[in-house]
TIVEX-756101 format. One record per residue (C-alpha): z, x, y. Coordinates in steps of 0.05 Angstrom, whole numbers, padded with zeros to 5 digits, always signed. Layout:
// TIVEX-756101
ZXY;...
This chain:
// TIVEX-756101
-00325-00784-00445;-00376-00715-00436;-00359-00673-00382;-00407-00631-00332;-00421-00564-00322;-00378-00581-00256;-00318-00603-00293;-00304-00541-00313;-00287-00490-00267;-00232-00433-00244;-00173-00457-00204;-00178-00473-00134;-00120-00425-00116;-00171-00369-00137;-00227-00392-00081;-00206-00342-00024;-00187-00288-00079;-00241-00228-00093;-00244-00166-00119;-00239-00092-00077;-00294-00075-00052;-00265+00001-00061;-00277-00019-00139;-00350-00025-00122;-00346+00044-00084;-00323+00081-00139;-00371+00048-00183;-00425+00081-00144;-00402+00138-00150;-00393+00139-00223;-00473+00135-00225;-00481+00185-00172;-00445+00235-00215;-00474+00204-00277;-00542+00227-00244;-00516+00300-00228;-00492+00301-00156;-00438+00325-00130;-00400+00278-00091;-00340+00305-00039;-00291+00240-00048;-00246+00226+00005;-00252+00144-00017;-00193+00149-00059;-00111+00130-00061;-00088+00170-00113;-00035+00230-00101;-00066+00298-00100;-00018+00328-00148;-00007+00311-00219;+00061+00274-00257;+00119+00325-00250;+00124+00349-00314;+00199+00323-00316;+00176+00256-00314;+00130+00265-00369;+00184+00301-00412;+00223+00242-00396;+00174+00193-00428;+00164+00234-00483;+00236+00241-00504;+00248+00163-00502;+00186+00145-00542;+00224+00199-00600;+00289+00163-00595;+00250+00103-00600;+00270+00066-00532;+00211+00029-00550;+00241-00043-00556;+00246-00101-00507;+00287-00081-00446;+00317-00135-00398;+00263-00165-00364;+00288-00137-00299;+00301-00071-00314;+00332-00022-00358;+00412-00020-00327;+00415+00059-00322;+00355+00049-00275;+00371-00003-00233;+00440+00035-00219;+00395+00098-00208;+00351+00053-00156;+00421+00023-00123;+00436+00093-00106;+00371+00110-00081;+00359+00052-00038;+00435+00063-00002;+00429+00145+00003;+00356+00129+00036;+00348+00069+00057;+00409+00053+00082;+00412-00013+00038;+00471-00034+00009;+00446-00065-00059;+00480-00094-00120;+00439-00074-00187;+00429-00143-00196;+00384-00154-00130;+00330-00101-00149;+00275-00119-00212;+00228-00055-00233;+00167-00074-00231;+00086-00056-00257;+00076-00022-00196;+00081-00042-00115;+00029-00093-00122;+00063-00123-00177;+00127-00123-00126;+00077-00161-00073;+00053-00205-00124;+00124-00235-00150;+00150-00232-00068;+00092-00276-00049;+00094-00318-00104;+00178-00325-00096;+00171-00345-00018;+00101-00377-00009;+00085-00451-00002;+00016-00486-00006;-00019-00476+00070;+00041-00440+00104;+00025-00383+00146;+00040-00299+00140;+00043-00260+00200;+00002-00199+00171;-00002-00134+00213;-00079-00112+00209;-00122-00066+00186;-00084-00086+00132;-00082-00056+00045;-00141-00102+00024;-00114-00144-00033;-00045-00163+00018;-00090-00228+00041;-00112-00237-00033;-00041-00231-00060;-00033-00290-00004;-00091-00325-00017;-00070-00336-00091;-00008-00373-00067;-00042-00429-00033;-00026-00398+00024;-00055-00378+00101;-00060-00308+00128;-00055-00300+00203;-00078-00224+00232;-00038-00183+00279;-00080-00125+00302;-00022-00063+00299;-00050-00029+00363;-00058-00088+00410;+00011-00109+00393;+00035-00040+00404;-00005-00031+00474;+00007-00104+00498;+00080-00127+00472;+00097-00138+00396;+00146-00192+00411;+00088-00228+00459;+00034-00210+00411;+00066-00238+00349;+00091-00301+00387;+00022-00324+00404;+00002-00323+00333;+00066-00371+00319;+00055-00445+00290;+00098-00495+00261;+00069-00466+00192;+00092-00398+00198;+00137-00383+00143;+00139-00296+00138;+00121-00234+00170;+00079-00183+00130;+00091-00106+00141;+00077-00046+00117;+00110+00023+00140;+00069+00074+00130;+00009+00028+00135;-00052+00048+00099;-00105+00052+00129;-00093+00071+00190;-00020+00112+00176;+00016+00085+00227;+00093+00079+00230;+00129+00039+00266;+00190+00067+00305;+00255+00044+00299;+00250+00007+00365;+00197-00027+00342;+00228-00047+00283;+00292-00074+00319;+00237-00111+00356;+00207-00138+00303;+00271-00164+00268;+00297-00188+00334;+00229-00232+00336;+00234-00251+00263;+00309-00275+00269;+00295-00312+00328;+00234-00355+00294;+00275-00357+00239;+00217-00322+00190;+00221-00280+00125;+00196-00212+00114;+00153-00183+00060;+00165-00104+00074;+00123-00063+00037;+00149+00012+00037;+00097+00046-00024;+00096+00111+00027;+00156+00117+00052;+00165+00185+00030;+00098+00210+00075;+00128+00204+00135;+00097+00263+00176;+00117+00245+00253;+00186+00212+00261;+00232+00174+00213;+00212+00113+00158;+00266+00063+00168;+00269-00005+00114;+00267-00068+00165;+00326-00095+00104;+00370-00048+00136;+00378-00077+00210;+00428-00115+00230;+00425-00183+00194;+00360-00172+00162;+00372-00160+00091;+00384-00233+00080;+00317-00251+00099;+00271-00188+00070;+00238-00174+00009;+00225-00105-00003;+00179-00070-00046;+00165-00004-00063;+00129+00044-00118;+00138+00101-00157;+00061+00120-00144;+00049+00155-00091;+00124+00196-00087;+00117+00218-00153;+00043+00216-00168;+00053+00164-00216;-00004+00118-00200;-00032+00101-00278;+00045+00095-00297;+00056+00022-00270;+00122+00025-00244;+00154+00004-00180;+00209-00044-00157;+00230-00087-00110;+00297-00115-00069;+00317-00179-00047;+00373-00225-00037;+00390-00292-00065;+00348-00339-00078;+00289-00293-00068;+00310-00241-00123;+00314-00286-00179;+00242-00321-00163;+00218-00251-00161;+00250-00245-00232;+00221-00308-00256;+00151-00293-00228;+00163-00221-00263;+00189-00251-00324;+00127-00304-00331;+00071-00248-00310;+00092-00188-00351;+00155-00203-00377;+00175-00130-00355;+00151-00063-00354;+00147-00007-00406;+00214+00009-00437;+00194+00089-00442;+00156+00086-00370;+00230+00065-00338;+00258+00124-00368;+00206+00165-00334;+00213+00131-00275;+00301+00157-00278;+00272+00220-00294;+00239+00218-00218;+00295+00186-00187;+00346+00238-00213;+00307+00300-00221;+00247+00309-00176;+00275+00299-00110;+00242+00369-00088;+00177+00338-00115;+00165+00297-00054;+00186+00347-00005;+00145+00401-00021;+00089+00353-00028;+00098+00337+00043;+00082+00397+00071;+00022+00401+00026;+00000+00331+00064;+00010+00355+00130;-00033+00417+00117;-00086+00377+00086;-00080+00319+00147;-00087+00372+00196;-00151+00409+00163;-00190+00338+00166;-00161+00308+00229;-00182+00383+00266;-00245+00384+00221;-00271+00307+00253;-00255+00319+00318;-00285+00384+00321;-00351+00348+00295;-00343+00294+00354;-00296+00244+00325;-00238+00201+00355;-00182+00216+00304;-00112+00219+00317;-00072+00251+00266;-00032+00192+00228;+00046+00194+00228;+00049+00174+00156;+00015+00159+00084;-00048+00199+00069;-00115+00171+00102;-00150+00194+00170;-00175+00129+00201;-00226+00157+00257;-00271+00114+00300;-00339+00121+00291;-00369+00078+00359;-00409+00136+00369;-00439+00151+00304;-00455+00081+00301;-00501+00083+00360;-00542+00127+00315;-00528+00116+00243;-00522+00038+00227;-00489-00019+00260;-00416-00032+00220;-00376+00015+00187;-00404+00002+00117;-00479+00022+00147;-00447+00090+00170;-00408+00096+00095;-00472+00091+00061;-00507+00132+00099;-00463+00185+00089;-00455+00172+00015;-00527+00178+00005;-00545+00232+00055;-00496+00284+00046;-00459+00251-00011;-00391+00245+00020;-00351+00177-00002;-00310+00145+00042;-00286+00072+00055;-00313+00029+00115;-00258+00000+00171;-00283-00072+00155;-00253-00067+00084;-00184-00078+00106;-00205-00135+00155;-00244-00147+00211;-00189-00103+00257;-00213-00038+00220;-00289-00045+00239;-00308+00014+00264;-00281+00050+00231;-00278+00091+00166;-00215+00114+00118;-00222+00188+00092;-00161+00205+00049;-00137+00276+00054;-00103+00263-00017;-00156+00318-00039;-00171+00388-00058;-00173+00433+00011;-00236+00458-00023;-00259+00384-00018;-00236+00379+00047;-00270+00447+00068;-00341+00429+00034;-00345+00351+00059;-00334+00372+00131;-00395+00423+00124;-00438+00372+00090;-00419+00326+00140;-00430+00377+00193;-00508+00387+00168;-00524+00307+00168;-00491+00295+00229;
């Protein structure tokens, strides 16, 4: 029996799955610089600083006393004790070692959460703008992603604003504290609020915490650690933005029984761990380079404020976000004269002043309008894209 051309084809699962459209940003701007311009880039997520050196020495000293074999899929032990400590000293999570799994990095974490909790066609809660491959991450489970926009729930109820989202499919809530892209945090009021809703449906929560060390404007507080909540949250978090350790690949993630070990297996049948010398880096950066992140902060806050002043001053609506590192302004105004959606207004400003940024609509249809300017960036970058965007504008 021949088969067709049509017989042979990806999965279905993969159907609603694509790739970043931030990829195909910083491809253009590859050529750009390729072609000799200068480009100010605000379009990125990567930590302004470099690896502490620590961390690196770390690495290096385990790859000469050859830690270079298998470790347990889940972990090396000193680092999931390490992690234990961390989560209960910050997070106020009291955690076993055998409830946390490192993993490649928090979408790794999302990745092996989804796939532990999610069912063919059941629903996620997702607060929106949202980190753009959350719905994809979703998507590849079969399942449905339901949008909450962040600000009408804050200005018109969370508890009423989540409900009338609620179906008989609705299996988890979605959250992310910092969010990017907008760097809202939600209070700890809201977050009893939340849990109270999430408890009373019965739900699950997916918490993703990758900036939970750029908290700028009040506290960042793990949803895990209200009252009765751990037993029903997943928690992820990275090593990538705290420590600038982005290329590294290493985060990890907390849950309960039964979630924990179909995290494991998903972790165990994707990657089958992570790098035995990259874990001893990462206990390097638990231990060591605790002043890391908190001089770091300041250096956020000082680069926020330069950008959020800098916009406004040249007739944007930005409010200085609480948390994570990306100005989200509206641009209704500019787009009465520049384009029509936020990705006219980004390409007009990559090609006529050569400033790179990411349009609203990339993280859903909540952030048009929009566009996302980290302030992850040299303050001479900051300094010299507001004056080219001062000349354009």
């Amino acid at each position: 029996m021949s088969s067709t051309a049509t017989d042979i084809r990806l999965a279905d699962r993969l159907s609603g799955v694509g790739f970043s459209e931030i990829v195909l940003i910083r491809n253009k701007i590859l050529a750009m610089k390729r072609s000799g311009h200068e480009v100010f880039q605000f379009e990125g997520g990567e930590p302004f600083a470099p690896t502490p050196q620590a961390i690196k020495d770390a690495c290096t000293q385990a790859l000469l006393e050859n830690k270079t074999r298998y470790a347990p899929s889940s972990g090396i032990p000193e680092l999931l004790q390490a992690l234990a400590e961390k989560l209960y000293k910050k997070n106020n999570l009291v955690v076993d070692p055998s409830q946390i799994i490192v993993v490649a990095g928090g979408m790794h974490g999302l990745f092996a959460a989804f796939q532990a909790v999610l069912n063919q066609d059941e629903e996620v809660l997702l607060f929106s703008p949202y980190w753009t491959p959350t719905k994809d991450l979703i998507s590849m489970t079969g399942g449905k992603t339901v949008l909450i926009n962040s600000l009408r729930a804050r200005s018109e109820g969370i508890t009423a604003t989540l409900k009338a989202q609620l179906t008989k499919r609705t299996k988890l809530l979605c959250l992310a504290s910092p969010q990017n892209p907008t760097g809202l945090v939600w209070t700890r009021e809201e977050m009893v609020e939340i849990a109270n809703f999430v408890k009373e449906q019965n739900l699950l929560v997916i918490s993703d915490e990758a900036y939970e060390d750029l908290v700028y404007d009040g506290q960042h507080v793990s949803i895990a650690s209200l009252p009765d909540m751990y037993r029903r949250t997943l928690s992820t978090f990275t090593f990538s933005k705290s420590y600038s350790m982005t290329g590294w690949r290493l985060g990890y993630a907390v849950a309960p029984e039964p979630f924990i070990t179909g995290m494991k297996q998903s972790v165990l049948y994707s990657t089958n761990g992570v790098s035995t010398p990259t874990q001893w880096a990462g206990l390097a950066a638990i231990k060591i380079c605790e002043g890391f992140i908190s001089d770091n902060l300041g250096e956020y806050r000082r680069r926020r404020d330069m950008l959020v002043e800098g916009l406004c001053e040249l007739g944007f609506e930005c409010e200085p976000p609480a948390g994570a590192f990306y100005a989200f302004p509206k641009i209704s105004k500019e787009l009465e004269k520049y384009g029509k959606t936020s990705r006219d207004f980004a390409n007009f400003l990559l090609e006529k002043a050569t400033i790179a940024t990411v349009p609203g609509n990339v993280f859903g249809p909540d952030g048009e309008g929009h566009l996302r300017f980290s302030y992850s960036v040299p303050i001479e970058t900051i300094e010299a894209g507001l004056e080219a965007l001062k000349k354009v504008l």
